[in-house]
C-alpha positions as CSV (number, residue, x, y, z in Angstrom):
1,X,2.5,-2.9,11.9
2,X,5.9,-1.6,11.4
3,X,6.2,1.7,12.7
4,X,7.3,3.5,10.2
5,X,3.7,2.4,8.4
6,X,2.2,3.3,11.5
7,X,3.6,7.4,11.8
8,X,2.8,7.5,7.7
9,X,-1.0,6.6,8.6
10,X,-1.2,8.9,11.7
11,X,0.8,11.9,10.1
12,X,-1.6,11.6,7.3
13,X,-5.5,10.9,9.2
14,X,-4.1,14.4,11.1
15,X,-3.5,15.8,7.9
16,X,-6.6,14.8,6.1
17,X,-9.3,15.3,8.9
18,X,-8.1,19.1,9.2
19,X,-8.1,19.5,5.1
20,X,-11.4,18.0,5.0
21,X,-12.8,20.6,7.1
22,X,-11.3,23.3,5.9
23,X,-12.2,22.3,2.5
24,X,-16.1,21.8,3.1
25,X,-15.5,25.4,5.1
26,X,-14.5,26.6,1.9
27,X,-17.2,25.0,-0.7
28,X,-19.7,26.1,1.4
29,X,-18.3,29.5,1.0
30,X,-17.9,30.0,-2.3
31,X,-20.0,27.1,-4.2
32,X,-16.6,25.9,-6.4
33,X,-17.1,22.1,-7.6
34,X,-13.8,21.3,-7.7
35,X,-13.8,22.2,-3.6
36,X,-16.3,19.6,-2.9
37,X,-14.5,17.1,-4.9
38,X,-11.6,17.8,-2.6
39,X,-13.5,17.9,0.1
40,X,-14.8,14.2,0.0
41,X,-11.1,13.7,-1.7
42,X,-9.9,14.2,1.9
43,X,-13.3,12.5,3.8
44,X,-12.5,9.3,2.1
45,X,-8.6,9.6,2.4
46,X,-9.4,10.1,6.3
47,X,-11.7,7.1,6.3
48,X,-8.6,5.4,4.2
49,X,-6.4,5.9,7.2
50,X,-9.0,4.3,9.8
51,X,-9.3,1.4,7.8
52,X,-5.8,0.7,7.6
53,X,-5.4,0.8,11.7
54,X,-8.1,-1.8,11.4
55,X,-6.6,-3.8,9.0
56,X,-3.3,-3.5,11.0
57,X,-5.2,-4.4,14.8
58,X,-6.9,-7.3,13.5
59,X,-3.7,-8.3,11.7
60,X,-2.1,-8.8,15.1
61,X,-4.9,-11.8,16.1
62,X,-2.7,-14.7,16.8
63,X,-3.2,-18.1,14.6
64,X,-5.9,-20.3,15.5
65,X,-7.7,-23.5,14.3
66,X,-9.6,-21.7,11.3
67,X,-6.8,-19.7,10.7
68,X,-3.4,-21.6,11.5
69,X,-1.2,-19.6,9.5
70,X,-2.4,-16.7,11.2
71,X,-4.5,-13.2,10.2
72,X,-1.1,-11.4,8.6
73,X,-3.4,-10.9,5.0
74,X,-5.9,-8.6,6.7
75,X,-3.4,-5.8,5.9
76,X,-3.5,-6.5,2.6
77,X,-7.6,-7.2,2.7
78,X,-8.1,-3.4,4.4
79,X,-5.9,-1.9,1.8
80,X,-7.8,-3.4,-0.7
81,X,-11.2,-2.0,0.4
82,X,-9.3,1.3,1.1
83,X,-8.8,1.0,-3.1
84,X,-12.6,0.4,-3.4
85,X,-13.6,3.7,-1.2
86,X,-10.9,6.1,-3.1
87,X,-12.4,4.8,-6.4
88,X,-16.4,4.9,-5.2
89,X,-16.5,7.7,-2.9
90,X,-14.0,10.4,-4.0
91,X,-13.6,9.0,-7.9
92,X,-17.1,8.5,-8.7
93,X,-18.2,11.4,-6.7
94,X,-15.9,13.7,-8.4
95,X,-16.8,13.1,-11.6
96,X,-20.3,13.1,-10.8
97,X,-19.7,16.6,-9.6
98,X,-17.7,17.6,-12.1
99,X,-20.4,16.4,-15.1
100,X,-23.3,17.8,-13.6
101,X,-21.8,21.1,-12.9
102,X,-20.3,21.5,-16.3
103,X,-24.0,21.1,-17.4
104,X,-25.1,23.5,-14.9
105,X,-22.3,26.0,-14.4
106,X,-22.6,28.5,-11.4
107,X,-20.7,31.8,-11.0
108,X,-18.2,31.3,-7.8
109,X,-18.3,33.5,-4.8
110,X,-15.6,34.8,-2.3
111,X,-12.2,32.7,-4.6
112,X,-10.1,34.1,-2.1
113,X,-10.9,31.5,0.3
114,X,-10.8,29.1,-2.1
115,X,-7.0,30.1,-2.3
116,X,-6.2,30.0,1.2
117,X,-7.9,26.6,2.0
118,X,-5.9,25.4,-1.3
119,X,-2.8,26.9,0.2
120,X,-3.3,25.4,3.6
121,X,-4.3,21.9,2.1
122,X,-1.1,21.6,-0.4
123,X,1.2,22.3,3.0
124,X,-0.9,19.7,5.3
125,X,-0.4,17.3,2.5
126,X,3.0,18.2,1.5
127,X,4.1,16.9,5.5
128,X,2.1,13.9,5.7
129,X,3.6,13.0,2.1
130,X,7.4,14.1,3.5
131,X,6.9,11.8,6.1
132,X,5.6,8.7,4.1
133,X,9.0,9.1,2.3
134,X,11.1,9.3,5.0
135,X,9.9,6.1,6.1
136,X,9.7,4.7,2.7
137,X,13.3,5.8,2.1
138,X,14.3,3.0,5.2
139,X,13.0,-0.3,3.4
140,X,13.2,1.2,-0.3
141,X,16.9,0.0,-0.7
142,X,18.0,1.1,-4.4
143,X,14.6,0.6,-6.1
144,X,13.3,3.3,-7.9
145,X,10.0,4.6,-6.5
146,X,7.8,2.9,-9.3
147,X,9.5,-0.5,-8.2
148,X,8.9,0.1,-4.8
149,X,5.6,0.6,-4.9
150,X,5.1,-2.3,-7.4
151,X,7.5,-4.8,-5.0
152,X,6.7,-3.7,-1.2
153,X,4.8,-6.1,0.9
154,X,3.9,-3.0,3.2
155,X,0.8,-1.7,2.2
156,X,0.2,1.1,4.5
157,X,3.5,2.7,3.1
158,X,2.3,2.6,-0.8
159,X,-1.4,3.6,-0.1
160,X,-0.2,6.6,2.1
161,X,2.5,7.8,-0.8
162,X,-0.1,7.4,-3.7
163,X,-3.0,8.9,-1.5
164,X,-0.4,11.9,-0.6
165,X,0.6,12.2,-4.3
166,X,-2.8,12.3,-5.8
167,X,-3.6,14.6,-3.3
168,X,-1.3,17.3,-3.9
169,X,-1.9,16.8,-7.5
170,X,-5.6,16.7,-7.0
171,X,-4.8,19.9,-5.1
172,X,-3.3,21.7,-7.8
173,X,-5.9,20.5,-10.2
174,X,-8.4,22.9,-8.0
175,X,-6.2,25.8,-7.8
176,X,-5.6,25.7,-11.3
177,X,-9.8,24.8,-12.1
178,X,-11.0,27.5,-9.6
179,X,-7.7,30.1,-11.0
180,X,-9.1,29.6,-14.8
181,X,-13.2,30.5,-13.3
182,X,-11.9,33.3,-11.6
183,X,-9.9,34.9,-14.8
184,X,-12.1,34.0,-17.8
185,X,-15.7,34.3,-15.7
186,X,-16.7,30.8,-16.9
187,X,-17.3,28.2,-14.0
188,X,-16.6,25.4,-16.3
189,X,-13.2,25.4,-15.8
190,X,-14.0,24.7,-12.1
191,X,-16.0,21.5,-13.0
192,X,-13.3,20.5,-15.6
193,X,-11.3,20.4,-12.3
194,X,-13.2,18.2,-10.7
195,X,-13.4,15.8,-13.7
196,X,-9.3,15.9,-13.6
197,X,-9.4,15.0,-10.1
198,X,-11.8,12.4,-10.2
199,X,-10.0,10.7,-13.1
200,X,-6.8,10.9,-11.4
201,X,-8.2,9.5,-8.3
202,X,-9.2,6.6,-10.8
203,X,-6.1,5.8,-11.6
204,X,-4.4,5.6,-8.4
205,X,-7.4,3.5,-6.7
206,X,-6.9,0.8,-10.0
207,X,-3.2,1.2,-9.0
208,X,-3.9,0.1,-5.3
209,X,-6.7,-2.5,-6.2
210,X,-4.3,-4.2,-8.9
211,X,-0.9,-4.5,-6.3
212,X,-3.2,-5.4,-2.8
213,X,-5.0,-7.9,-5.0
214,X,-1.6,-9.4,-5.9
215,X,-0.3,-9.7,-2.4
216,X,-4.4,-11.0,-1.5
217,X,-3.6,-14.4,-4.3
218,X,-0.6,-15.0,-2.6
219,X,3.0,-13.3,-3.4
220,X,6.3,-14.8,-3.3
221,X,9.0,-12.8,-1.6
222,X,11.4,-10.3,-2.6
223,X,13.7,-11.4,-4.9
224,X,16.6,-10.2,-2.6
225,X,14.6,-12.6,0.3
226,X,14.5,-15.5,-1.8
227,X,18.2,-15.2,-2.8
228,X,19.4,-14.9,0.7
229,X,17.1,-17.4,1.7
230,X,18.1,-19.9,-0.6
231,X,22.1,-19.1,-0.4
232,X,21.2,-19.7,3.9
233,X,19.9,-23.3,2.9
234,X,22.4,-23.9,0.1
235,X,25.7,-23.3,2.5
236,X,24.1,-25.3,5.6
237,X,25.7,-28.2,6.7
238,X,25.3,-31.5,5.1
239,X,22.9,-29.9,2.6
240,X,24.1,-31.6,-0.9
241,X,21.3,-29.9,-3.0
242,X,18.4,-27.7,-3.0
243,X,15.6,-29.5,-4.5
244,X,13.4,-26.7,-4.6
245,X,11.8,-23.6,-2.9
246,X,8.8,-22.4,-2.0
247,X,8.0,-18.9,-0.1
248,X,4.8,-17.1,0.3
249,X,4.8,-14.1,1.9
250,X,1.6,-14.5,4.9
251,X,2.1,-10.2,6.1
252,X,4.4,-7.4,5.5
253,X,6.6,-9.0,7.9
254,X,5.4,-12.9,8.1
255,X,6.6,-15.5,5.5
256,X,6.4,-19.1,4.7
257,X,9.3,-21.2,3.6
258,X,9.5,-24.6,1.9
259,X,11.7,-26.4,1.0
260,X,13.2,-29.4,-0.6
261,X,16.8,-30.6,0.3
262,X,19.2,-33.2,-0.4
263,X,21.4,-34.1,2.5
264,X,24.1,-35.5,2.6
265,X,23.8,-39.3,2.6
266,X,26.5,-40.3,5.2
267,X,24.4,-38.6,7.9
268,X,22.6,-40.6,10.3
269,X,18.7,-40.8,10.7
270,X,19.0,-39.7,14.1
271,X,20.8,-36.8,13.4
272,X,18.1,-34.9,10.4
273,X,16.3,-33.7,12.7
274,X,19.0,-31.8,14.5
275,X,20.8,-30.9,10.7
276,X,16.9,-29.7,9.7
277,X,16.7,-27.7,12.9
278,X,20.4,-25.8,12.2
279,X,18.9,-25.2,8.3
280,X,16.2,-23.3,10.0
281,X,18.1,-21.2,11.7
282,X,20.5,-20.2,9.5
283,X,17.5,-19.4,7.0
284,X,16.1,-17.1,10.4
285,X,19.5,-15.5,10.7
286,X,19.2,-13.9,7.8
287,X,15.3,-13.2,6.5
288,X,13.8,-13.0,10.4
289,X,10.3,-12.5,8.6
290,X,10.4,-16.0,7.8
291,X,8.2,-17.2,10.8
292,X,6.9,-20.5,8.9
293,X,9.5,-22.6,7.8
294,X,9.1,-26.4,6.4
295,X,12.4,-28.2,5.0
296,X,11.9,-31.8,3.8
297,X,14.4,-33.8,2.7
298,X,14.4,-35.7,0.3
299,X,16.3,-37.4,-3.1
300,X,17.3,-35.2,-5.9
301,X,15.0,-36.8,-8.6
302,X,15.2,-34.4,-12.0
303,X,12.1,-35.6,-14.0
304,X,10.2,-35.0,-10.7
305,X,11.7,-31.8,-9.5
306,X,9.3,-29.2,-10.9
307,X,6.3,-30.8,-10.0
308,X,7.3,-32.5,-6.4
């Protein structure tokens, strides 16, 4: 795992295993739903984190017979299952909560340690989620934070910044739901809290699932990859044409490369094997995730090209 992905995860199972106590402390204290939603909020995001230093030890299995292209994909497996667990255990659960309580309403006891487990929580968070984005910010480049999270192949870094986010605003959705029961004396406004936080945390797991099941079909690589990688091949030596190209990104950090080429016809049989050899590592040179790399060459044949 890159390390920055690794210090996001670590920064934020610390973060989350100390909220999560504090936050079952605090339900148990004074009964509010939306404190219990929060609670298993931060249980699951713990368990989120675990899963993810799973994904990322078994990721590290080098190739075998079964598995020749190696076990780079259980990254993105582990952060789909940690999708599944934020929508199952702290979506469903929430709303459960929040539903049943809203038909049941309870007055809430002792608020003020609802507010200093609330306060503790949003500045446990607030860190871990500062220091997702400082890593973030090293491989972000110029996209916007939308495109990053829609175009990284790194997917402990966009699960820890939309578990983080959700969380402080799943955080303020309590203060605000346990503020409103205090004021007005009506405990609904404590489950409508937990009904805001379980939808929230709906969205964000359908946000993971969609992107981790992307890069699970198969992904190509980033744009900027696939341009440098095909301006490495196109300058090589006695390359005439690029036929076509072919990448599929295998990890975060492990890609395949394909390729069709048209060399240069004056060059000897002998010496393709040597003029394939320097295309690889010019391609290497610049895009050192591509690991795999298969160049053919070949004729340029256009009525064939799309489909060869």
């Amino acid at each position: 795992m890159h390390e920055g992905g690794k210090r996001a995860i670590v920064a934020a199972f610390g973060a989350n295993l100390a909220i999560a106590v504090a936050k079952f402390g605090a339900f148990a204290v004074t009964g509010a739903t939306s404190m219990l939603a929060e609670a298993i909020h931060s249980v699951a995001d713990t368990g989120n984190q675990g899963l993810l230093l799973v994904g990322s030890a078994k990721a590290k299995r080098a190739p075998d017979e079964e598995h020749p292209f190696g076990y780079g994909r259980e990254r993105y497996f582990w952060a789909f299952v940690v999708s599944m667990v934020l929508f199952s255990l702290g979506s469903l659960f929430a709303l459960y909560e929040g539903f049943q309580k809203f038909a049941h309403p309870h007055e809430l006891e002792s608020p003020i340690v609802a507010y200093g487990v609330l306060g503790f929580a949003i500045v446990a968070e607030a860190l871990s989620f500062r220091t997702a984005r400082q890593e973030a910010m090293k491989i972000r480049g110029a996209q916007s934070w939308r495109s990053f999270i829609r175009r990284t192949k790194n997917p402990e870094l966009s699960v820890v910044l939309l578990e983080d986010t959700g969380a402080l605003i799943g955080l303020v959705f309590a203060l605000v739901g346990v503020s409103l029961a205090e004021i007005t004396g009506n405990s609904r406004f404590d489950a409508l809290g937990s009904i805001a936080i379980g939808v929230l945390l709906g969205g964000i797991a359908f946000i993971l699932a969609r992107e981790n099941k992307s890069l699970l079909i198969g992904e190509s690589a980033d744009p900027i990859v696939v341009r440098a990688v095909r301006s490495a091949i196109e300058e090589s030596e006695h390359v005439v044409r690029l036929i076509h190209l072919r990448t599929l990104q295998l990890g975060p950090e492990d890609l395949l490369v394909t390729a069709k080429a048209e060399l240069d016809g004056s060059i000897a049989a002998e010496d393709i094997g040597a003029a394939i050899d320097a295309i690889e590592v010019r391609i290497r040179a610049t895009s050192p995730e591509a690991r795999l790399i298969f160049i053919e060459p070949d004729r340029y044949r256009p009525a064939s090209t799309e489909r060869s």
